[in-house]
N, C-alpha and C positions, 0 to 999 in steps of 0.2 A: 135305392141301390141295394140288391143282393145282399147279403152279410157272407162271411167266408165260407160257412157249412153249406149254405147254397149253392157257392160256386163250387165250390169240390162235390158234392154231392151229384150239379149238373156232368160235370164232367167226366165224375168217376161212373155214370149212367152214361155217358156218351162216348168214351172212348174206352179203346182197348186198354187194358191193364198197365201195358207196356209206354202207353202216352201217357195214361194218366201218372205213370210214376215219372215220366219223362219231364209234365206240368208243374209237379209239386216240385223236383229239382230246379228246372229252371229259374222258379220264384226264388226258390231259395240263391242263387246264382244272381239274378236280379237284385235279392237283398245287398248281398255280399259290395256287387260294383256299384249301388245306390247311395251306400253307407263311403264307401272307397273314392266317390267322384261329389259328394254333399249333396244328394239328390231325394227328393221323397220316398220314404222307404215303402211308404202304405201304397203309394201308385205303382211303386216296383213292384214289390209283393200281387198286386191284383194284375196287371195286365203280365207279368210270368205265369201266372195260375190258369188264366184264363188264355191265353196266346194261341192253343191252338185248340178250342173249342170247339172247331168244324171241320179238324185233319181226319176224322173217319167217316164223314159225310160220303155217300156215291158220287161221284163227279156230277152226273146227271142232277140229283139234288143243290148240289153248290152253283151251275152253271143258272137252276131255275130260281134258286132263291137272288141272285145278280139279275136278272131276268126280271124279277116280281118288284125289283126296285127300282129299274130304269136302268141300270146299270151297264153304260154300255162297254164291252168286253174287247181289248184288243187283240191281235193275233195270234199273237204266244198265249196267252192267257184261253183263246180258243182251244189252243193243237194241246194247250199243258194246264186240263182245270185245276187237276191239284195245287197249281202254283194261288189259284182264289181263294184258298183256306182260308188264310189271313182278311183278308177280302169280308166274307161270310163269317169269320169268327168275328169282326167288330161289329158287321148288323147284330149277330147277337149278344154280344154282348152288349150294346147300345138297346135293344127294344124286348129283350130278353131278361137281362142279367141288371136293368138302367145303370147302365154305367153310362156317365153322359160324359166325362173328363175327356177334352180332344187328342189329349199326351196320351192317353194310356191307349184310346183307340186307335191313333195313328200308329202308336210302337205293337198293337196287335195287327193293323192291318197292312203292316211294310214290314213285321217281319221274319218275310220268308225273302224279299227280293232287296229291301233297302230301297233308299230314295235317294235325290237329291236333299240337300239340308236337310239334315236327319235333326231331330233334338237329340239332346244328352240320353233319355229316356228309349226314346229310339232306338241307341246307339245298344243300350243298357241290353236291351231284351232279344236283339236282333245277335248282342254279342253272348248273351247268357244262353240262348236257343244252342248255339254252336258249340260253345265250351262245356256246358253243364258236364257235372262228374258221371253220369252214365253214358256220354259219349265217348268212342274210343276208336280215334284213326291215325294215320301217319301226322306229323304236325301239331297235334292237338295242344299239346306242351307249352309250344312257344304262343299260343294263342293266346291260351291261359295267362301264362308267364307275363304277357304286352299286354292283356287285358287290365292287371293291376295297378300298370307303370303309364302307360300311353293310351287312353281309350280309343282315339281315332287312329294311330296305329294297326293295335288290334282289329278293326274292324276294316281298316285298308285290305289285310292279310287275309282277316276270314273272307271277304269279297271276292279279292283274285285267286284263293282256294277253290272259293265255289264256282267261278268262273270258268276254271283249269276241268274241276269235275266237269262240269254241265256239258262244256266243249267234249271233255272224252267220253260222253254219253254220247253223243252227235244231238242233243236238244239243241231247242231255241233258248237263247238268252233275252233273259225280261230286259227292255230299255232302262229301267231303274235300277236293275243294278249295275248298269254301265254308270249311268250317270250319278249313283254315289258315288261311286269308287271315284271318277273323274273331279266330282265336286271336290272329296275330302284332299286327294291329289294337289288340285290347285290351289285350295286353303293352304294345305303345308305350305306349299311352293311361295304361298303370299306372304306369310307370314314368317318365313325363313328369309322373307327380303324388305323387313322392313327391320 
């Protein structure tokens, strides 16, 4: 596997200035809720760094390298290639970067949309993507603020934000993040009844 200079190195050659500053906060955002929920700090730290390793790829590029792996591509994912970053940033980081760890590729490659049963790490990077201290939009605050206290809280709220967004874009919404949002939903709801 990679060492960090690598991967900052690959990234800071692959991405705009602006992601790549966006990469290094995240990680750091990643540390912070890793350390906050008892979680590996060194898989936080790597899969924040690396999360979004293929956000400046041409769509046409991201759609052929899904393409060159058999990958086959659902609908949304058709009409919205950007949404395959994630997607494309775990092949490289897996045949690239050898990062072979399934937690850190899964939390690079779910998250832009979330999944059903997310892990803790998942949860970590898909919530650190959204809060990180160079983001700034209405909301942000209480995100932050749930992020410290309640992790799957926090990632309830950044879901149905993004949801809200997506909708007043008139995009397509990915099935995955319906069915986080739904899964984490009926966990509470289970677990508030027992």
């Amino acid at each position: 596997m990679w060492n960090e200079k690598e991967m900052l190195d690959y990234i800071k050659k692959n991405l705009k200035e602006s992601r790549f500053k966006h990469s290094v906060s995240v990680s750091k955002t990643a540390i912070e809720l890793a350390t906050i929920y008892g979680q590996n700090i060194e898989k936080a730290r790597i899969a924040g760094l690396v999360h979004d390793c293929a956000k400046n790829l041409a769509n046409e590029k991201l759609i052929k390298m899904v393409t060159n792996h058999k990958i086959e591509l659902d609908e949304v994912s058709k009409q919205s290639p950007q949404i395959i970053h994630g997607l494309v940033g775990s092949i490289i980081a897996r045949d690239v970067m050898g990062i072979h760890d399934e937690d850190i590729l899964n939390s690079i490659k779910y998250h832009t949309t979330g999944r059903k049963d997310m892990s803790i790490l998942e949860k970590i990077i898909f919530l650190s993507d959204y809060i990180e201290p160079l983001r700034a939009f209405n909301g942000i605050d209480e995100v932050r603020r749930l992020s410290k206290v309640n992790l799957d809280v926090a990632v309830i709220l950044c879901l149905e934000n993004t949801i809200k967004y997506v909708i007043g874009q008139k995009q397509l919404l990915h099935i995955d993040t319906i069915d986080a949002r739904n899964y984490l939903l009926s966990e509470k709801s289970r677990r508030k009844d027992e």
